[in-house]
N, C-alpha and C positions, 0 to 999 in steps of 0.2 A: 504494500500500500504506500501512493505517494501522497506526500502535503506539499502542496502549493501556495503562496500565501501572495499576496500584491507588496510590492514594495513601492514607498511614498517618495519621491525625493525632491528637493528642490534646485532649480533651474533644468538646464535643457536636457531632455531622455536619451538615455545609450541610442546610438542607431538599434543595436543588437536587439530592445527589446521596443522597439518601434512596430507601429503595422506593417506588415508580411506584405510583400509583393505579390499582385496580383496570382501567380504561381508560383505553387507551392515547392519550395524547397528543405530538405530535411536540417536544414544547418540554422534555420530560421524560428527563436522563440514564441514569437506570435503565433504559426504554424502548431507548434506543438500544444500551446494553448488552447486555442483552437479545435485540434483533433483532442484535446482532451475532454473540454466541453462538450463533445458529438460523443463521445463514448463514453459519458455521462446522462446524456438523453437516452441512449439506444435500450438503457436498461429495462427492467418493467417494475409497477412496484402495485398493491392491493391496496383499496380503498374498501372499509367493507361498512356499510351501513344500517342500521337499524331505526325503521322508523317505528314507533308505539303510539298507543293513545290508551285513553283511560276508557274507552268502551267505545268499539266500534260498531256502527248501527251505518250501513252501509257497505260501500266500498273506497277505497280509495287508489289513485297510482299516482306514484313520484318517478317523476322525472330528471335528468338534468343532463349538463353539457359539460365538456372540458376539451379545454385548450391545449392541445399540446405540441411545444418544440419538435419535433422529429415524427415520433412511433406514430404509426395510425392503430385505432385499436377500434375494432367491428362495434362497440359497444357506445362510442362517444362519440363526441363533436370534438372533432378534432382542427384547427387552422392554422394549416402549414404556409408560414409568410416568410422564410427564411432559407438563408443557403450553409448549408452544411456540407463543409469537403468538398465544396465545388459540385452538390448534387441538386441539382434543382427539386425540390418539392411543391407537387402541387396542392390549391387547398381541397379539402376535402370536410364532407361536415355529415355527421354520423349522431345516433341520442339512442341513452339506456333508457327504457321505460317500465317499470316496476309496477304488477300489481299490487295490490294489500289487500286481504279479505281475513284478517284473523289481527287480534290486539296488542300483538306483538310478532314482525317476523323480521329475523337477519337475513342478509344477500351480501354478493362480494360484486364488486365490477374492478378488473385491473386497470388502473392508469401506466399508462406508458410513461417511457421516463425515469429517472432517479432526486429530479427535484421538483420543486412545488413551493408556491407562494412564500411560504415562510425563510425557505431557503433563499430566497431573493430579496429580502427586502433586508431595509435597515434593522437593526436592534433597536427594542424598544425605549425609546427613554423618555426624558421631559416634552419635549416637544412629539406634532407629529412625525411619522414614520413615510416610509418613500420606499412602495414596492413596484417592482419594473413587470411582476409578473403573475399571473395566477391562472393555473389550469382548468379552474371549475368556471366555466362561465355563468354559466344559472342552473337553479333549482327550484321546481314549481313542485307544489302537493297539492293534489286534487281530488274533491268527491265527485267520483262519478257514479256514487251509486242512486239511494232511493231515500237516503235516511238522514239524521244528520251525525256527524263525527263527531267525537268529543278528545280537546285534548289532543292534536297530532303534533308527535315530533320527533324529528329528525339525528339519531346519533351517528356521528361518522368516527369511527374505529374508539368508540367511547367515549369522547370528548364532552367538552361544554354541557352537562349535564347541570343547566343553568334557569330551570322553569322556576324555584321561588328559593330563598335566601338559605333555606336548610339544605335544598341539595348543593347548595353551592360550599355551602360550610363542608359538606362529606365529601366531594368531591376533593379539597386540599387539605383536611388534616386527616388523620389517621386516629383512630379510639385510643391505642395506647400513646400517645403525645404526650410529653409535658404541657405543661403549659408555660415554658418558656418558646418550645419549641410549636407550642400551635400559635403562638404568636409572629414570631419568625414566618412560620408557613405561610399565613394570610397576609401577613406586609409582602414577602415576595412576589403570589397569587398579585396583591393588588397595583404593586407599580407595574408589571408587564402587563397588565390587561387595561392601559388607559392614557393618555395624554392628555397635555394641557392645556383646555380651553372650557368652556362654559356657555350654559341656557341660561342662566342669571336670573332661575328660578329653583322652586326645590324636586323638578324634575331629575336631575342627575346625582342628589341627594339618597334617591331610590338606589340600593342597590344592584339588583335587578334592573329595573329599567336600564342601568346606565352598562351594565355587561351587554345586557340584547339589542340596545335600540341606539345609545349613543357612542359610548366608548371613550369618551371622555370628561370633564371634573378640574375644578381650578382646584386650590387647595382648601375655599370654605365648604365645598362641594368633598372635596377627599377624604376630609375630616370626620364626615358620617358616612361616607360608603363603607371606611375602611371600619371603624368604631362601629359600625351597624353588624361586620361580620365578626369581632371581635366581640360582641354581645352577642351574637349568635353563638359562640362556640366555648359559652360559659366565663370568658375572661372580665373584667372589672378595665374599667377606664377612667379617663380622667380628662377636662378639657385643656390642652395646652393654651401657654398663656407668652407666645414670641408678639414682637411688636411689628406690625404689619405683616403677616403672617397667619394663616390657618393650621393647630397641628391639633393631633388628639395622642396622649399617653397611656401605655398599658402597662397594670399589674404584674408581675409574677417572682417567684424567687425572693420576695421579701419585699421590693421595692418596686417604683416606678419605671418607665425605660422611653425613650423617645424613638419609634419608629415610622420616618412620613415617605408614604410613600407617594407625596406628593413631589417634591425634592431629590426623591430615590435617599435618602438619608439613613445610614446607620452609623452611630457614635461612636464611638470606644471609648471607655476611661482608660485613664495613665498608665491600668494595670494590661491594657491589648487586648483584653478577654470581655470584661462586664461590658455590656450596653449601657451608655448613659441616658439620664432622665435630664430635664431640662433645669432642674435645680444646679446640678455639676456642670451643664454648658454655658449657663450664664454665669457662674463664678470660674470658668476656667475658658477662655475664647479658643483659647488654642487648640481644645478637644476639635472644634467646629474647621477651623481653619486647616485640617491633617485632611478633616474628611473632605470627599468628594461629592460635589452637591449637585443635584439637578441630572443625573444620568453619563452614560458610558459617552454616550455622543456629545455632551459638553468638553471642551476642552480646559485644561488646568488654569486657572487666572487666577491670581494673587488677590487684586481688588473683587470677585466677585467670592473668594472665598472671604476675605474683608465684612461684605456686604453683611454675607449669609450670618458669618458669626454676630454681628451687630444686632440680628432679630433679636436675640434671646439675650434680654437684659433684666428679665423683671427678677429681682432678687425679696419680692416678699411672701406671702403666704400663698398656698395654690389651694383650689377644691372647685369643685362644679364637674360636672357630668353634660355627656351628650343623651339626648333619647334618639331612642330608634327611629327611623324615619322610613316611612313609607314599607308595606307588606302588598306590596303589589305582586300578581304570581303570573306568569305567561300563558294563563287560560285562553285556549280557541276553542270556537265551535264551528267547524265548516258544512255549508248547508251544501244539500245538493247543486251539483253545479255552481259549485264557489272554490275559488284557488288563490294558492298562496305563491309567488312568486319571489326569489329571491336575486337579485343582480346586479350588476356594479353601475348601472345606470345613476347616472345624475339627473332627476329628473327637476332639482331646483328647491327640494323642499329641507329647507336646513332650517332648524332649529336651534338657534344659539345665538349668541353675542358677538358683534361684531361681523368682521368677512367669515366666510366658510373655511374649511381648511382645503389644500389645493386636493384633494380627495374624497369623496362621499357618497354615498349610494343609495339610493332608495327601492327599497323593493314595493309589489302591490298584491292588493287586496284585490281580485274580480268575481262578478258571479256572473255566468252565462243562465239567466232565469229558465227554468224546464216550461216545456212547454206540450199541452198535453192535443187530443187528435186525431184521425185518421187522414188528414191531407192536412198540407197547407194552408188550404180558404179556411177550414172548421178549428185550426189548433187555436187555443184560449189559453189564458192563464190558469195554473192548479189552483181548485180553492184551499185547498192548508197542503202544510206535510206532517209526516207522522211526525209525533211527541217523545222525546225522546229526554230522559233528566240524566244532568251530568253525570258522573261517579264523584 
């Protein structure tokens, strides 16, 4: 196995590892880059899906698409816009289509390829992310049967198992956790699932809402998403008290600890091991100014680690608590001839403060209304459909 890694440098580039002449020669970096990339795509790799709902009364079938670099695979939507080793591809466009007739079923579909979305984009950090790429181009669920569905959704190779605030809680700790370490677990969970921006209302205060529907949280906002799962999983809190600045504090091991992951922030005291709480960062600046604030994708700056430290100045008594905010649960109910569509369309509906982010997507709600009949001139609207109570 080889590692290949990009090197950064400044002023003019080796010719050596310049762009590769139109043909290919073996003495040529670019080239071997290149053929390493294409033998990277050629691979295969499994996607395996399980969609459920909490009581099926009908039918339903999921559909979806994916983009892929290279492989064509009989199964998907594949669009080939690229040349690979000098071999021209043409595009081609292919869709898996999934029944569902029972309350739970798994299926696999291979995606061609060895990478995928996540492999292409930036690392998560403070700000938004910058992905060049993503295989799945959409994903529709649909009742086509007679009745109505309750509850449908989507797991792809177990993931995101994100419909209301306790599964989310099981999802990232484990029963036997300390609780220093379910604390730990949830700041992590929560800076890579979010950047920084805001609805400048307490729509993104919801936990849930803000994992499913926005994905992002300024820091008065992060304060209760993260503190909402941190009362979810038993732990005790405390409202931070920085000055211009949103943080929340958690319990364990005897003492307080400052974990934001709004910031991506974790402390050390003097000793390199304990987590500090905000009592020791404002009597000691320089815990704050070691650390690295705001994410992987910030670079080191002297003044803004300056800044950071200057929040946490209150040096008198602390207490006050967050409440929970918002038990909202990703309840559907799809009626005959109604579908749920998922896709990277921008269709303009952004909800938040200020500009959008250079990224965003909306997916849609449609019903195709049934329509009842033996021709065309006689079909009418149904007068009901069957009744059907959730689980």
């Amino acid at each position: 196995m080889a590692l290949h890694f990009p090197v950064f440098l400044e002023g003019e580039l080796p010719a050596q590892l310049a762009i590769g002449a139109a043909e290919r020669t073996d003495d040529s970096p670019w080239w071997m880059f290149h053929d390493l990339t294409a033998s990277g795509l050629a691979g295969g790799q499994e996607r395996r899906g399980k969609p459920t709902c909490d009581g099926v009364h009908g039918a339903l079938r999921q559909s979806y698409a994916c983009e892929d670099g290279r492989v064509v695979d009989a199964n998907l939507i594949a669009r080939h816009d690229r040349n690979w080793g000098g071999t021209a591809l043409i595009e081609q466009t292919q869709r898996h289509v999934q029944s569902i007739a029972t309350s739970s079923q798994e299926y696999s579909v291979k995606v061609g390829g060895s990478v995928d979305g996540e492999s292409l984009r930036d690392p998560v950090g403070y700000g938004n992310y910058i992905q060049s790429w993503e295989n799945n181009l959409w994903t529709r669920l649909e009742n086509v049967g007679s009745e109505i569905v309750v509850n449908p959704w989507i797991h792809i190779d177990g993931q995101r198992r994100w419909h209301c605030i306790e599964q989310i809680v099981e999802s990232v700790v484990e029963p036997d956790m300390s609780e220093a370490d379910r604390a730990r677990a949830i700041w992590e969970f929560a800076r890579r699932h979010r950047y920084h921006r805001t609805t400048r209302d307490d729509e993104v205060k919801d936990t849930v809402k803000m994992l499913n529907v926005y994905g992002y949280t300024l820091c008065w906002d992060e304060a209760y998403t993260l503190s909402n799962l941190w009362q979810a999983a038993g732990l005790n809190i405390r409202r931070g008290l920085p000055h211009g600045h949103c943080t929340t504090e958690v319990f364990y091991d005897g003492g307080w600890h400052l974990l934001d992951s709004d910031e991506h922030l974790l402390v050390l005291n003097r000793d390199n091991e304990t987590i500090a709480g905000e009592t020791e960062i404002s009597r000691d600046h320089d815990l704050m100014k070691r650390s690295h604030a705001y994410g992987i994708l910030s670079p080191e700056d002297r003044r803004g680690s300056e800044d950071v430290a200057s929040l946490f100045c209150h040096a008198g008594g602390r207490a006050g608590s967050r409440p929970r905010i918002g038990d909202h649960r990703m309840d559907l109910s799809l009626r005959p001839g109604e579908a749920l569509t998922w896709n990277w369309g921008d269709r303009g509906r952004y909800h938040g403060y200020g500009d959008p982010p250079p990224r965003f997507c909306n997916g849609a709600l449609s019903w195709s209304p049934p329509w009842i009949g033996p021709s065309l001139a006689g079909r009418r609207w149904p007068t009901a459909l069957p009744a059907t109570a959730p689980s």
